[in-house]
VOGU-3710 file (C-alpha; in Angstrom, 3 decimals, decimal comma):
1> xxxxxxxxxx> 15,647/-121,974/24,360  13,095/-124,247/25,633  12,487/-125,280/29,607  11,737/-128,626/28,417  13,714/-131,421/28,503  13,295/-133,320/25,086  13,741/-136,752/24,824  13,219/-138,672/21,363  11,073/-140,910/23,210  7,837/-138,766/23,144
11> xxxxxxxxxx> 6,325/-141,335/26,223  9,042/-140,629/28,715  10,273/-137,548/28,543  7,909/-135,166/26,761  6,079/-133,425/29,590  9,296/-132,679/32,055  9,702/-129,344/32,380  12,926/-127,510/34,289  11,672/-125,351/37,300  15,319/-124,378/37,956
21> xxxxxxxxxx> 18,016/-124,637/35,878  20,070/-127,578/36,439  18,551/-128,237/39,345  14,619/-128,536/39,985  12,983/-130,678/37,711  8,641/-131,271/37,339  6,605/-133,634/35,529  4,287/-136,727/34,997  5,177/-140,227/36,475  7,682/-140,959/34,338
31> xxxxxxxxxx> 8,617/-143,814/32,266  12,427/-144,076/33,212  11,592/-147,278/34,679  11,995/-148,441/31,062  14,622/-145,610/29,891  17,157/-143,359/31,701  16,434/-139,740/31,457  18,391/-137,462/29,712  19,778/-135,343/32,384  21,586/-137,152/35,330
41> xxxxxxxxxx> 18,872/-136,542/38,340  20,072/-137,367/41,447  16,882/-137,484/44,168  13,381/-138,364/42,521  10,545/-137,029/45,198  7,310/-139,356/44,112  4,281/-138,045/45,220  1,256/-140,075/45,334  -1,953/-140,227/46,807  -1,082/-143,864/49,082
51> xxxxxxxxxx> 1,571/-143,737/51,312  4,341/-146,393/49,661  8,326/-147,352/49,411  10,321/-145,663/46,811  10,356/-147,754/43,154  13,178/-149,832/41,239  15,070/-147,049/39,666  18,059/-150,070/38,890  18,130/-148,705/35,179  18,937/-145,042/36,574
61> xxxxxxxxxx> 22,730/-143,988/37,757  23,845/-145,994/40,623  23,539/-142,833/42,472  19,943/-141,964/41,576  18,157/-142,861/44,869  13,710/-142,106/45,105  12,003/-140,533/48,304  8,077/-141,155/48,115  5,551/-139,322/49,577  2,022/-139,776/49,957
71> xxxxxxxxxx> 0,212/-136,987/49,927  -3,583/-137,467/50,564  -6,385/-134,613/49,475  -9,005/-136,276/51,826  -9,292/-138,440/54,693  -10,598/-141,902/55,228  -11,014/-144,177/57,858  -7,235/-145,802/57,249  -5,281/-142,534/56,392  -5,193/-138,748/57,463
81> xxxxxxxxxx> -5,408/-135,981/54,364  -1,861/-133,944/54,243  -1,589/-131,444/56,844  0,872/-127,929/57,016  3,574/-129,904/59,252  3,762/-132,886/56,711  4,155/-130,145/53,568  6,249/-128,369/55,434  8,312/-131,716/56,028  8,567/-132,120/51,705
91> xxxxxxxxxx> 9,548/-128,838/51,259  12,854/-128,811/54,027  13,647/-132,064/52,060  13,779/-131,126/48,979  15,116/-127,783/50,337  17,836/-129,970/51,549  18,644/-131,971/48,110  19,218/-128,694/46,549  21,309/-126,976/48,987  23,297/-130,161/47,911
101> xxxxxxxxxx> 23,535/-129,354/44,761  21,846/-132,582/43,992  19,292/-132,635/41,129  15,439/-133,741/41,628  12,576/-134,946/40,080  9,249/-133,963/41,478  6,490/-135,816/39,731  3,159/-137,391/40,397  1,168/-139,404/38,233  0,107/-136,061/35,755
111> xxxxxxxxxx> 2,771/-133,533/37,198  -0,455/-131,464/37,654  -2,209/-131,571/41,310  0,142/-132,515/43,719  3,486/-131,475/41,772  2,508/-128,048/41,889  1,531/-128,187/45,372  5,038/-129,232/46,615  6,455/-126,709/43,786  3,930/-123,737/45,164
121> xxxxxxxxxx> 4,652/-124,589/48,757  8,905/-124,586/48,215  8,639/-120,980/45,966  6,370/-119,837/49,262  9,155/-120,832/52,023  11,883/-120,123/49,863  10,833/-116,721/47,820  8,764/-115,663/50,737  5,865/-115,508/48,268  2,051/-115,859/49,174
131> xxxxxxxxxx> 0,397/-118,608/47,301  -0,695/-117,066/43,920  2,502/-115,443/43,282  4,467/-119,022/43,978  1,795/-120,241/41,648  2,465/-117,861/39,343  6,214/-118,869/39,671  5,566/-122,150/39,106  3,020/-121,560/36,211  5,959/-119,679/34,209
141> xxxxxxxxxx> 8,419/-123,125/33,902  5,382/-125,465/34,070  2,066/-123,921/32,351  -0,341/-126,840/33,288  -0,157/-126,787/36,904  -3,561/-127,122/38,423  -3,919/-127,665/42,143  -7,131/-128,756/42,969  -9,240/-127,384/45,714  -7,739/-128,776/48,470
151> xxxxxxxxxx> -4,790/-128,114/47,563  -5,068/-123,906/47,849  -6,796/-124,515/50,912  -3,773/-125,953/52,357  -1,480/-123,415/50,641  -3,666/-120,944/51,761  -2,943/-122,526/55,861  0,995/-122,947/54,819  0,706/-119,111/53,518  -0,392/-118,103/56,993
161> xxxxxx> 2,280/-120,880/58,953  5,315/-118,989/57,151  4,059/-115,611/58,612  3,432/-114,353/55,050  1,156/-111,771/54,068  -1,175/-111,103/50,981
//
């Protein structure tokens, strides 16, 4: 049996893979804005390089409510890069939705970078893992994760934050 979620729709569902069953969910930006998925998802955790309000879902359950994030890989003159505190922030959120038993939707515009940097960082806290073991974790349900180099540098700071060793 397949960790993907198929949809006949090949643009909206194709590349949403389940991290945990029933619960944890991982892909691209997704094109439910036009189509419902096919599982009922509760929380969907946008991530996104700009800081911005959570989108129309109106076509999605009455229940289905978005929580956006913007999480930055450099700084500019307007806007700090992500820091430890601010993953560490995400990841007791959407710690929180699933001790809820609600069901989320982490995505960012590929499901590649910044996905698997929220997914990493939630296996480290929660598993206790250091950061190429949760990537490892996270590799298994979603094989294209790619963080890029900013990204392990941050894990690598939110590795030593959580007290966890090598």
């Amino acid at each position: 049996m397949s960790n993907s979620i198929i949809c006949e729709d090949p643009l909206c569902w194709e590349d949403v893979d389940e991290i945990i069953e029933g619960k944890l969910y991982a892909g691209p930006t997704p094109a439910w804005i036009r189509k419902p998925p096919p599982q009922k998802i509760d929380i969907i955790f946008r991530l996104h390089a700009e800081e911005m309000q959570p989108i129309d879902v109106t076509n999605l359950s009455a229940n289905t409510r978005t929580e956006a994030w913007g999480i930055r890989d450099c700084s500019d003159e307007k806007e700090a890069a992500i820091d430890v505190e601010k993953l560490n922030k995400i990841v007791d959120h959407l710690r929180f939705h699933l001790r809820a038993k609600r069901r989320v939707y982490v995505h960012c515009m590929q499901g590649v970078s910044r996905t698997s940097l929220v997914l990493a960082a939630f296996f480290m806290k929660v598993k206790k893992l250091p950061v190429m073991a949760a990537l490892r974790e996270v590799g298994k349900k979603r094989p294209c994760i790619r963080p890029n180099g900013f990204f392990l540098q941050l894990l690598r700071k939110y590795q030593q934050h959580l007290g966890i060793s090598e």
